[in-house]
Backbone as a ProteinNet text record, in pm:
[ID]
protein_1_A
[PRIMARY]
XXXXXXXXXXXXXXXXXXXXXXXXXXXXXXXXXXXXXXXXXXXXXXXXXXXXXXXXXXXXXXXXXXXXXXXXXXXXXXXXXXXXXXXXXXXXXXXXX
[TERTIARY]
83.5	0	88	15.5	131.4	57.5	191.4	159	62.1	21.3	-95.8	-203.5	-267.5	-375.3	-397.3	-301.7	-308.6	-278.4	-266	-223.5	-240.4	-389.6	-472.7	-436.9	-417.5	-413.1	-209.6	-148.3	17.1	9.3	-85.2	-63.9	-108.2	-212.2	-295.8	-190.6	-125.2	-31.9	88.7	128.7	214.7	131.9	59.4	29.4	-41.3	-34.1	-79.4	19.1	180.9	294.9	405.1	332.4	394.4	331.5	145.2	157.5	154.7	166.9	238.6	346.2	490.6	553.1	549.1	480	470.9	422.6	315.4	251.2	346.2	454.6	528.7	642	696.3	832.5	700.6	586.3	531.6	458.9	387.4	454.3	544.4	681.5	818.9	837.1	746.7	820.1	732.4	621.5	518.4	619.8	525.7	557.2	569	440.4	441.2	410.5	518.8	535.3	493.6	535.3	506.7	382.7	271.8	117.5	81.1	189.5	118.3	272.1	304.7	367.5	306.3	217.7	123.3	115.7	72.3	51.8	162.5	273.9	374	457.4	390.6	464.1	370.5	239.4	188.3	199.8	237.1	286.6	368.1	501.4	634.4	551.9	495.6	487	387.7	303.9	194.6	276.7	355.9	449.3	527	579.6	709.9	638.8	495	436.5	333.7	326.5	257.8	366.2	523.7	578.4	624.8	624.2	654.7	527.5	397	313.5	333.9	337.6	338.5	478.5	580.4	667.8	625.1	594.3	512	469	339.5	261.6	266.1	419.8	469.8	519.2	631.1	648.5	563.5	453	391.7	458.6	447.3	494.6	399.2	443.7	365.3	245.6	310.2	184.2	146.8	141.5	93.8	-40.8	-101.3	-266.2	-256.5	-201.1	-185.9	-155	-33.4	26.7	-68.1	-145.4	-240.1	-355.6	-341.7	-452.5	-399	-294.8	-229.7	-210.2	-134.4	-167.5	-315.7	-388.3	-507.2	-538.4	-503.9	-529.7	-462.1	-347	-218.8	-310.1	-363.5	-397.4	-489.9	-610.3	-729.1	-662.6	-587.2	-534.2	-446.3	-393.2	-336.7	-445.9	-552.1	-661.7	-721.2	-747.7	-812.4	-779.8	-614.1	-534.5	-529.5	-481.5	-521.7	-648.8	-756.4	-884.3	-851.9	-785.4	-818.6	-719.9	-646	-575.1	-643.4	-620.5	-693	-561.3	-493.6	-338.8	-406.4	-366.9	-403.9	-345.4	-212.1	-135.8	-254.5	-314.9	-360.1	-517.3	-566.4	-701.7	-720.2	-569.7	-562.4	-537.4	-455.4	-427.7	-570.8	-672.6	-775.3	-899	-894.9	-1000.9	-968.4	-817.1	-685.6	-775.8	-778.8	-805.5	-904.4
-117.7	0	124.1	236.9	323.6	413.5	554.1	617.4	696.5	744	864.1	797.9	687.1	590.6	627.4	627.9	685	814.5	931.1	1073.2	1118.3	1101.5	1207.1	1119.6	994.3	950.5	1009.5	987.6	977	1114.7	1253.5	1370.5	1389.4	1346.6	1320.1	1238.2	1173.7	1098.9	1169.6	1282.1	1388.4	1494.3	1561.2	1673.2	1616.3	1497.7	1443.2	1402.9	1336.6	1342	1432.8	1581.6	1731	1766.4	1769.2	1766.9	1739.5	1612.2	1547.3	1604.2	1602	1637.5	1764.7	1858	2025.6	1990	1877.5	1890.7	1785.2	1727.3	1670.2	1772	1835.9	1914.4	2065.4	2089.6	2175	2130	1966.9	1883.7	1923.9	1863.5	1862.8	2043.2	2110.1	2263.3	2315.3	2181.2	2180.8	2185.1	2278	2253.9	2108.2	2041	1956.4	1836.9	1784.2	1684.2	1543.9	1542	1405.2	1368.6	1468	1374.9	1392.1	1425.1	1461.8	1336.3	1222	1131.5	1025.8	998.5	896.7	974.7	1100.2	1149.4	1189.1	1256.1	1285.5	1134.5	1012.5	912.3	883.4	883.3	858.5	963.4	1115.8	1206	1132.4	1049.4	1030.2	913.5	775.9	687	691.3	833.9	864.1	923.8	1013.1	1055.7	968.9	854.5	809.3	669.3	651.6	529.3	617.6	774.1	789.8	821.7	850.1	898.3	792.9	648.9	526	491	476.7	459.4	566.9	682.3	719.4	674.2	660.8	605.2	507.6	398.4	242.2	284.4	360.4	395.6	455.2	561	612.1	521.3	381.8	323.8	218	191.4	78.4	-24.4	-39.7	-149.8	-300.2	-364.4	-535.1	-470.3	-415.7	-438.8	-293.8	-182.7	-54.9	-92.6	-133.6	-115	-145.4	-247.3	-284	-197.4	-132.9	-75.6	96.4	115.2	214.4	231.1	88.8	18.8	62.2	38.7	28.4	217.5	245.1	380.8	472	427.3	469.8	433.5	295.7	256.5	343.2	412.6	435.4	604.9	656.7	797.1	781.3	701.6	720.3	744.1	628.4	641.3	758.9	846.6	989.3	1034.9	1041.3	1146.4	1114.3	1000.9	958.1	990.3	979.5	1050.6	1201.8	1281	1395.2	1484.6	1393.4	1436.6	1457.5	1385.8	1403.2	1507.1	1643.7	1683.3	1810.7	1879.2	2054.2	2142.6	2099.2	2168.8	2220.3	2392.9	2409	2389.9	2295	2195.1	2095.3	2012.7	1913.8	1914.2	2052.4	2079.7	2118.9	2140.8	2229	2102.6	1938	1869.2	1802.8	1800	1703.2	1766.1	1909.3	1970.3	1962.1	1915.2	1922.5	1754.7	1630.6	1545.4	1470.9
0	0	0	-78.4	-104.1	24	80.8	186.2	178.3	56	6.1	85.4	78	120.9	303.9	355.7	480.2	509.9	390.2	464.7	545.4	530.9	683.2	836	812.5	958.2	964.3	892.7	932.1	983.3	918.9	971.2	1102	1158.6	1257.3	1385.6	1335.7	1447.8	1423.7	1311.1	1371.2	1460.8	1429.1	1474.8	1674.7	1661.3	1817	1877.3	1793.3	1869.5	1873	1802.4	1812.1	2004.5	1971.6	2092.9	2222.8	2226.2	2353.8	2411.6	2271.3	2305.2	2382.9	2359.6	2382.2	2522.3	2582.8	2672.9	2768.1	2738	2797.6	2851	2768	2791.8	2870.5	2893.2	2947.9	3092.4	3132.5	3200.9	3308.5	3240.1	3354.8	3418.2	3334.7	3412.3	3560.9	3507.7	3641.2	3760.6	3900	4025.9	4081.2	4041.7	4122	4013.2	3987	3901.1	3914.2	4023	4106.3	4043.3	4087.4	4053.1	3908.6	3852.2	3695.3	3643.6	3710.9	3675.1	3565.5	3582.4	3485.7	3344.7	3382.5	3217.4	3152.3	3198.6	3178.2	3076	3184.3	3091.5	2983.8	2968.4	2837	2739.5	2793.1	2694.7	2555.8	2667.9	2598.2	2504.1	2583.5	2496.3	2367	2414.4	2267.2	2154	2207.8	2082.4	2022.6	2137.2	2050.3	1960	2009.7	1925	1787.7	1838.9	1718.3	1600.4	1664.8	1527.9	1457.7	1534.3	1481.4	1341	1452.7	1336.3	1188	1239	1120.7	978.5	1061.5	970	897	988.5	923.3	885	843	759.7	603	582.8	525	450.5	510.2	411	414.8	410.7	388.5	451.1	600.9	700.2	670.9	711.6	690.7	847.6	900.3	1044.2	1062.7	942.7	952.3	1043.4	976.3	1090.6	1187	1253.7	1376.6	1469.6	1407.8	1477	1516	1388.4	1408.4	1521.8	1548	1621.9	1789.6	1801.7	1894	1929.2	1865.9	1873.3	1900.2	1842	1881.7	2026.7	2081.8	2160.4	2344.4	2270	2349.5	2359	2263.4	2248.6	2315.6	2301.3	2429.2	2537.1	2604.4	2732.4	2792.6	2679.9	2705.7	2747	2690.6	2675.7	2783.3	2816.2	2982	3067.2	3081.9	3174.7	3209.1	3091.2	3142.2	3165	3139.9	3160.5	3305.2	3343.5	3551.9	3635.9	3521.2	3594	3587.3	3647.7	3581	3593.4	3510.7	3494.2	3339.4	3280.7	3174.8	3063	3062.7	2983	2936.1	3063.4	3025.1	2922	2986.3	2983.6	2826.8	2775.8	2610.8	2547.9	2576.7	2509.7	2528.5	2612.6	2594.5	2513.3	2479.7	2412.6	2206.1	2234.7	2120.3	2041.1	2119.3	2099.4	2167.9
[MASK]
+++++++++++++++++++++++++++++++++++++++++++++++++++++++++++++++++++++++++++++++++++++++++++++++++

Protein backbone atom coordinates (compact mmCIF):
# COMPACT_ATOMS: atom_id res chain seq x y z
CA UNK A 1 0.00 0.00 0.00
CA UNK A 2 1.31 3.24 -1.04
CA UNK A 3 1.59 6.17 1.86
CA UNK A 4 -0.96 8.64 0.06
CA UNK A 5 -3.75 5.91 1.21
CA UNK A 6 -3.09 6.85 4.80
CA UNK A 7 -2.24 10.73 4.65
CA UNK A 8 -4.73 12.07 6.83
CA UNK A 9 -4.13 9.50 9.58
CA UNK A 10 0.17 9.77 9.32
CA UNK A 11 -0.64 13.70 9.71
CA UNK A 12 -2.96 13.20 12.57
CA UNK A 13 -0.32 10.99 14.48
CA UNK A 14 2.15 13.88 13.71
CA UNK A 15 0.29 16.73 14.75
CA UNK A 16 -0.79 14.43 18.17
CA UNK A 17 2.95 13.42 18.69
CA UNK A 18 3.94 17.31 18.12
CA UNK A 19 1.57 17.67 20.93
CA UNK A 20 2.39 15.47 23.54
CA UNK A 21 5.53 16.37 23.05
CA UNK A 22 4.71 20.26 23.82
CA UNK A 23 2.51 18.91 26.73
CA UNK A 24 5.29 16.70 27.98
CA UNK A 25 8.32 19.14 27.92
CA UNK A 26 5.32 21.75 29.48
CA UNK A 27 4.54 18.84 32.01
CA UNK A 28 8.19 18.63 33.55
CA UNK A 29 8.20 22.63 34.12
CA UNK A 30 5.18 21.81 36.41
CA UNK A 31 5.57 22.54 40.26
CA UNK A 32 4.41 19.56 41.22
CA UNK A 33 5.35 16.84 39.01
CA UNK A 34 5.07 14.05 41.06
CA UNK A 35 1.18 13.75 40.53
CA UNK A 36 1.18 14.62 36.95
CA UNK A 37 3.67 11.31 36.75
CA UNK A 38 1.23 8.97 34.86
CA UNK A 39 0.52 11.49 32.17
CA UNK A 40 3.74 12.85 31.78
CA UNK A 41 4.64 9.12 30.92
CA UNK A 42 1.88 8.58 28.37
CA UNK A 43 2.87 12.06 26.95
CA UNK A 44 6.34 10.30 25.98
CA UNK A 45 4.87 6.87 24.96
CA UNK A 46 1.95 8.64 22.67
CA UNK A 47 4.49 10.56 20.82
CA UNK A 48 7.10 8.09 20.50
CA UNK A 49 4.36 5.29 19.25
CA UNK A 50 2.58 7.90 17.18
CA UNK A 51 5.78 8.98 15.28
CA UNK A 52 6.55 5.26 14.81
CA UNK A 53 3.14 4.59 13.36
CA UNK A 54 3.38 7.19 11.21
CA UNK A 55 6.68 6.05 9.70
CA UNK A 56 5.12 2.42 9.23
CA UNK A 57 2.62 3.96 7.60
CA UNK A 58 4.70 6.12 5.25
CA UNK A 59 6.49 3.24 4.11
CA UNK A 60 3.92 0.78 3.89
CA UNK A 61 4.95 -1.50 7.00
CA UNK A 62 3.65 -5.35 6.91
CA UNK A 63 1.84 -4.39 10.44
CA UNK A 64 0.94 -0.55 9.52
CA UNK A 65 -2.66 -1.15 10.91
CA UNK A 66 -1.86 -2.84 13.77
CA UNK A 67 0.27 -0.76 14.77
CA UNK A 68 -2.40 2.14 14.08
CA UNK A 69 -4.52 0.19 16.22
CA UNK A 70 -2.30 0.28 18.94
CA UNK A 71 -1.68 3.81 18.73
CA UNK A 72 -5.07 4.70 18.82
CA UNK A 73 -5.30 2.57 21.60
CA UNK A 74 -2.19 4.35 23.50
CA UNK A 75 -3.97 7.97 22.49
CA UNK A 76 -7.29 7.20 24.29
CA UNK A 77 -5.34 6.41 27.32
CA UNK A 78 -3.37 9.89 27.06
CA UNK A 79 -6.62 11.46 26.76
CA UNK A 80 -8.12 9.58 29.82
CA UNK A 81 -5.35 10.51 31.75
CA UNK A 82 -5.22 13.95 31.42
CA UNK A 83 -8.84 14.37 31.60
CA UNK A 84 -8.19 14.03 35.52
CA UNK A 85 -5.75 16.83 35.94
CA UNK A 86 -6.93 20.54 35.81
CA UNK A 87 -3.39 21.69 34.94
CA UNK A 88 -4.04 24.09 31.75
CA UNK A 89 -1.36 21.95 29.83
CA UNK A 90 -3.60 19.14 30.25
CA UNK A 91 -7.02 20.80 29.84
CA UNK A 92 -5.62 22.29 26.11
CA UNK A 93 -4.28 18.69 25.10
CA UNK A 94 -7.75 17.03 25.94
CA UNK A 95 -10.01 19.70 24.13
CA UNK A 96 -6.86 19.23 21.20
CA UNK A 97 -8.06 15.45 20.99
Amino acid sequence: MSHEQFQACIEECIRCMQACNHCYDACLKEEHTAIMKECIKLYRECADICSFAAQAMFIGASYAKELTRICAEVCEACGEECRKHNHGVCQEFCVTF
